[in-house]
C-alpha positions in Angstrom: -72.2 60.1 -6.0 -74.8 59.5 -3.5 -77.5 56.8 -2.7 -80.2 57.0 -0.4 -82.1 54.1 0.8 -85.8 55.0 -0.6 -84.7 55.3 -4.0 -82.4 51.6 -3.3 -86.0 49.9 -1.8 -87.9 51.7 -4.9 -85.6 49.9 -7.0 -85.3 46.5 -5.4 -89.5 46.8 -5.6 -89.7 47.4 -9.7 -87.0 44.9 -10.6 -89.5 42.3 -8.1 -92.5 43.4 -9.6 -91.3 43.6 -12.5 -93.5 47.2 -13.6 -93.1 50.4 -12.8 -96.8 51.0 -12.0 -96.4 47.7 -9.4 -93.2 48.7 -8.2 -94.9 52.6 -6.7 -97.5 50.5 -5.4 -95.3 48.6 -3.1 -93.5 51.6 -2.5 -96.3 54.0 -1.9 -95.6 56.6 -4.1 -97.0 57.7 -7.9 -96.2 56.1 -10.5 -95.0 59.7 -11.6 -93.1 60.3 -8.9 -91.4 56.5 -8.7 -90.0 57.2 -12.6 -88.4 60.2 -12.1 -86.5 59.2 -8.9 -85.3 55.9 -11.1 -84.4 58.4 -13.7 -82.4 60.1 -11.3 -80.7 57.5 -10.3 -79.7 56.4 -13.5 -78.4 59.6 -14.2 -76.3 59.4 -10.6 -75.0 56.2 -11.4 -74.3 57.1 -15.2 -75.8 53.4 -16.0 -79.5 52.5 -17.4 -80.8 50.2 -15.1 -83.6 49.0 -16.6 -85.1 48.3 -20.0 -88.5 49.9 -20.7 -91.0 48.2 -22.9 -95.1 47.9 -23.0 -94.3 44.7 -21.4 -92.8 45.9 -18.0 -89.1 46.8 -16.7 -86.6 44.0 -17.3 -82.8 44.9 -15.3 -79.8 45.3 -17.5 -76.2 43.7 -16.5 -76.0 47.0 -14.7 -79.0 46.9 -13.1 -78.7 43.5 -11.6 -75.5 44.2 -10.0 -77.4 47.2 -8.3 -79.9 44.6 -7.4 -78.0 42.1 -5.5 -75.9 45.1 -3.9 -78.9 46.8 -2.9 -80.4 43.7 -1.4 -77.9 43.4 0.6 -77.8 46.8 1.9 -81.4 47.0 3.0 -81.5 43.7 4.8 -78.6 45.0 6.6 -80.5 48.1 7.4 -83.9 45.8 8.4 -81.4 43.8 10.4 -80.1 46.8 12.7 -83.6 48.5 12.8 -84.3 44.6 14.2 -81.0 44.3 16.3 -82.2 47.5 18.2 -86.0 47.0 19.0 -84.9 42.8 19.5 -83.3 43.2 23.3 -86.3 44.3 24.8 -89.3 42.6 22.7 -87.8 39.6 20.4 -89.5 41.5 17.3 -88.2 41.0 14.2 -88.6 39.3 10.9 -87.2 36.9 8.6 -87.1 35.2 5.0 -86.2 31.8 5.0 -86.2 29.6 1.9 -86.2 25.8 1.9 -86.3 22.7 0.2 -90.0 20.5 0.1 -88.7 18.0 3.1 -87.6 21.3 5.3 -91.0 23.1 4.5 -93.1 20.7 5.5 -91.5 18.1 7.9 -88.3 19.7 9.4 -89.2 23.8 10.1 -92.9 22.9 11.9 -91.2 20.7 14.0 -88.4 23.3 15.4 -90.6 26.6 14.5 -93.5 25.3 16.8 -91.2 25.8 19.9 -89.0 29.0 18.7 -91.9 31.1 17.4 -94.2 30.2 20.8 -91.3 32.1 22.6 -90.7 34.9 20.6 -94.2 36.4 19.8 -93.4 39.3 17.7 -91.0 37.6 15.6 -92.7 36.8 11.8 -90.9 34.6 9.1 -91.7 34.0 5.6 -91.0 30.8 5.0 -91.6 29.3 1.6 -90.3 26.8 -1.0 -87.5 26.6 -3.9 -85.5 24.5 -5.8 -82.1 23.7 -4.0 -80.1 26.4 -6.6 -82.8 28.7 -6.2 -81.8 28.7 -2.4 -78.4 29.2 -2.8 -78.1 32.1 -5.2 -81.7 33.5 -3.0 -79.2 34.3 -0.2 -76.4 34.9 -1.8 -78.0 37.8 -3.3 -79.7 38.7 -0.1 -83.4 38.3 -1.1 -83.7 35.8 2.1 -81.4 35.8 5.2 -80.9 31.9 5.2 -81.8 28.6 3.7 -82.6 25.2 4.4 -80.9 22.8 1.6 -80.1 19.0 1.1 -77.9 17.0 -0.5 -74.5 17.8 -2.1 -74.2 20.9 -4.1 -72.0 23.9 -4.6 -72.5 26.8 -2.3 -69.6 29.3 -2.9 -68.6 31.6 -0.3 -71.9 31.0 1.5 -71.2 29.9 4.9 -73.0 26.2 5.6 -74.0 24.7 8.4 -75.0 21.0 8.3 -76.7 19.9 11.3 -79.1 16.5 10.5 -79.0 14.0 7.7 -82.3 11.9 6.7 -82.7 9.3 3.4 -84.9 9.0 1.2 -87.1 5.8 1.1 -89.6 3.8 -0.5 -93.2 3.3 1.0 -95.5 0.3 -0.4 -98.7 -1.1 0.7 -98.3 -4.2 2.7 -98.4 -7.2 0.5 -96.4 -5.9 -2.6 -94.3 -7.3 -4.7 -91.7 -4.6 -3.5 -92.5 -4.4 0.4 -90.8 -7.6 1.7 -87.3 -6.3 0.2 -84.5 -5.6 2.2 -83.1 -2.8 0.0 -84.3 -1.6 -3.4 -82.5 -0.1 -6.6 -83.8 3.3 -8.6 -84.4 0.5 -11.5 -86.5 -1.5 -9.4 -89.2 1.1 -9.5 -89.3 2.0 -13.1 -92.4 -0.3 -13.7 -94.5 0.6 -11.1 -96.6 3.7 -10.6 -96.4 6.0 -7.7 -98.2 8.3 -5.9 -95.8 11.9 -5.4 -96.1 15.8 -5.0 -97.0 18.2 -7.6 -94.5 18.9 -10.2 -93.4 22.2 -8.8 -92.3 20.8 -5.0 -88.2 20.3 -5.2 -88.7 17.0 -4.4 -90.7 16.1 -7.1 -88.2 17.5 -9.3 -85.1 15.7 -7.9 -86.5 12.6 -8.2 -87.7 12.9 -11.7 -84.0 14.0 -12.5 -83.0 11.0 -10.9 -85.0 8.9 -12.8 -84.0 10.4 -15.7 -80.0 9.7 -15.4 -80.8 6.2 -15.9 -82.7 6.5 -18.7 -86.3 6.0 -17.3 -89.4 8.2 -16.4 -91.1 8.1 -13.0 -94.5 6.7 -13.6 -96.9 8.7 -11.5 -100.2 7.7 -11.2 -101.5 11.0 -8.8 -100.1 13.6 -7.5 -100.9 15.4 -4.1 -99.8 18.2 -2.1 -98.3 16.2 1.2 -96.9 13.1 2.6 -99.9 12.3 4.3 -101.9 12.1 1.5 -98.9 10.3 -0.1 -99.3 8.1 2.5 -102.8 7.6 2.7 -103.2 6.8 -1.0 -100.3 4.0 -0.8 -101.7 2.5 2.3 -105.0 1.4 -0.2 -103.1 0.4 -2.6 -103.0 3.6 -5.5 -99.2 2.8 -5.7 -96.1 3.3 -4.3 -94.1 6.3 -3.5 -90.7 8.2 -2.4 -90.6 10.1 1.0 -88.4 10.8 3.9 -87.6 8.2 5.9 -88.4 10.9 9.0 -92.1 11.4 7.5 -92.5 7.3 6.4 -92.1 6.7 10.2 -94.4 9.0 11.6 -97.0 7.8 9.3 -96.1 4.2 9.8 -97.8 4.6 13.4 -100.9 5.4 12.0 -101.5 3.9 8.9 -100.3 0.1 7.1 -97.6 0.5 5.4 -94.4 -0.8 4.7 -90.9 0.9 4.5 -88.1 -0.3 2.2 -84.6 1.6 2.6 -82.9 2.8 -1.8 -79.6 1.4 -2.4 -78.9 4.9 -4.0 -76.7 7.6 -3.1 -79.0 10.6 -3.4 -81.2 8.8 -1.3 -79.4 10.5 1.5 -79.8 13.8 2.2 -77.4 15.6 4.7 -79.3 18.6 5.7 -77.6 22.5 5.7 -78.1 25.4 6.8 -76.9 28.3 4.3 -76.0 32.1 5.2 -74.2 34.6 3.6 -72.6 35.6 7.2 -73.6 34.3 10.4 -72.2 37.2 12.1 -74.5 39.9 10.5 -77.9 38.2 10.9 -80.3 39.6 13.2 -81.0 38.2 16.7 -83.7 36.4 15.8 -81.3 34.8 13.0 -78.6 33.5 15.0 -81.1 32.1 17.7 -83.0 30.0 14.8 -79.8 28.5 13.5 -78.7 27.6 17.2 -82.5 25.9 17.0 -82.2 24.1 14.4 -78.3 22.7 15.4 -80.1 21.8 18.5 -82.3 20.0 16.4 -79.3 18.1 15.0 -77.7 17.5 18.0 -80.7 16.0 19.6 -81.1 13.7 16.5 -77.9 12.9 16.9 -76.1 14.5 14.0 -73.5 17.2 15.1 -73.4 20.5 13.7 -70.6 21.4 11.5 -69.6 24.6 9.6 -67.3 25.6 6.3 -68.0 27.3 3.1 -68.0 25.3 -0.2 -66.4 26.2 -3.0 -67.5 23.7 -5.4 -69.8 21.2 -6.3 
């Protein structure tokens, strides 16, 4: 049996798309020609890898097996076209998922100064659900991610390097901003201004809210913490943001900070990889960046693979 790598990437394309018609565009051949090499490789394999209705191409069992295999395999093929061409011009690319926080507080911060360096480097950074990180890399559709919190990573290699909390942000003069410490139920009758429903954070924190019994009362919701910010400084309500954001913020607007006795409202930052060994140069240098990163905000790298929860 033999596999070659146009008809893996033609593949990996339709199962993305998911339509055969989408899935030649992206690969730059016919639509023609893009379903007879599939039926060719079924008829390698001796397995249907896709299920063909008017409504598009869904993978079987089979198919997504050959899906995360082939993932694998052609990131491992971008990655050595990118080891080679990386010594003399710092060219390459990479696919980073991470978590709301990571997104839009931690990655500016430590990409500002890596990228400036490395001018023909690209990433494509963009935002999932913790889970939806984990099993992105494990089945190779990004090199690495940026998660929070404890969860179950498998054979993933993790490398936690910073830790923030979560805290509550009030205008000054509320019934909640003079407290030294605040509960989940504390904050069940009052509204709050958070992000849109589809940000990870926004998600976690209704779930939270939910294994007590309650339902977060949100009055708005807006696409950052600044505007998170600026809407509880006059007064729209209250809301839940990194304590690392609720500081910066504090410099330039009135508000006050009150620490959640909760424990989710830490969140011990990770790096996850499938192997640290087999990412490309420009890999390995961002994941030294962003244990620098912990180390200079003083929490230490460390590195094992979970196996649970």
């Amino acid at each position: 049996m033999s596999l070659n790598l146009i008809d893996l990437r033609l593949f990996v394309h339709i199962s993305e798309a998911p339509s055969l018609t989408q899935g030649a565009r992206r690969a730059h051949i016919s639509t023609a020609a893009a379903s007879a090499r599939i039926q060719q490789l079924e008829a390698r394999l001796g397995k249907q890898l896709f299920y063909r209705s008017t409504r598009g191409m869904e993978t079987t069992r089979a198919g997504q097996r050959l899906l995360t295999h082939a993932r694998r395999v052609l990131r491992q093929v971008d990655h050595l076209v990118e080891d080679m061409s990386e010594a003399e011009d710092q060219s390459g690319h990479l696919r980073i998922l991470a978590n709301t926080t990571a997104v839009t507080e931690l990655m500016p911060a430590v990409l500002s100064d890596f990228l400036a360096g490395r001018p023909r480097l690209t990433i494509d950074l963009r935002e999932r659900l913790n889970h939806d990180i984990v099993q992105g890399v494990a089945q190779g559709s990004a090199d690495m991610g940026i998660v929070a919190g404890p969860l179950g990573t498998g054979e993933l290699e993790r490398f936690h390097f910073s830790t923030d909390r979560l805290v509550l942000i009030t205008p000054p003069g509320h019934l909640l901003a003079d407290r030294q410490c605040i509960t989940p139920t504390d904050m069940i009758d009052h509204y709050h201004v958070g992000l849109h429903d589809s940000s990870s954070l926004m998600q976690f924190l209704q779930s939270r809210f939910q294994d007590i019994g309650a339902v977060l009362k949100l009055r708005i919701q807006v696409s950052s913490f600044e505007a998170i910010c600026r809407l509880v400084a006059t007064g729209v309500g209250i809301g839940v943001i990194p304590e690392s954001a609720a500081h910066r913020h504090c410099q330039l607007m009135a508000l006050s900070v009150v620490p959640i006795d909760a424990p989710w409202a830490v969140r011990e930052r990770s790096v996850v990889v499938r192997d640290a060994t087999a990412l490309p140069g420009g890999g390995l240098a961002l994941l030294e960046a962003l244990k620098d990163y912990g180390r200079r905000t003083g929490a230490p790298a460390t590195a094992s693979a979970d196996a649970g929860a």
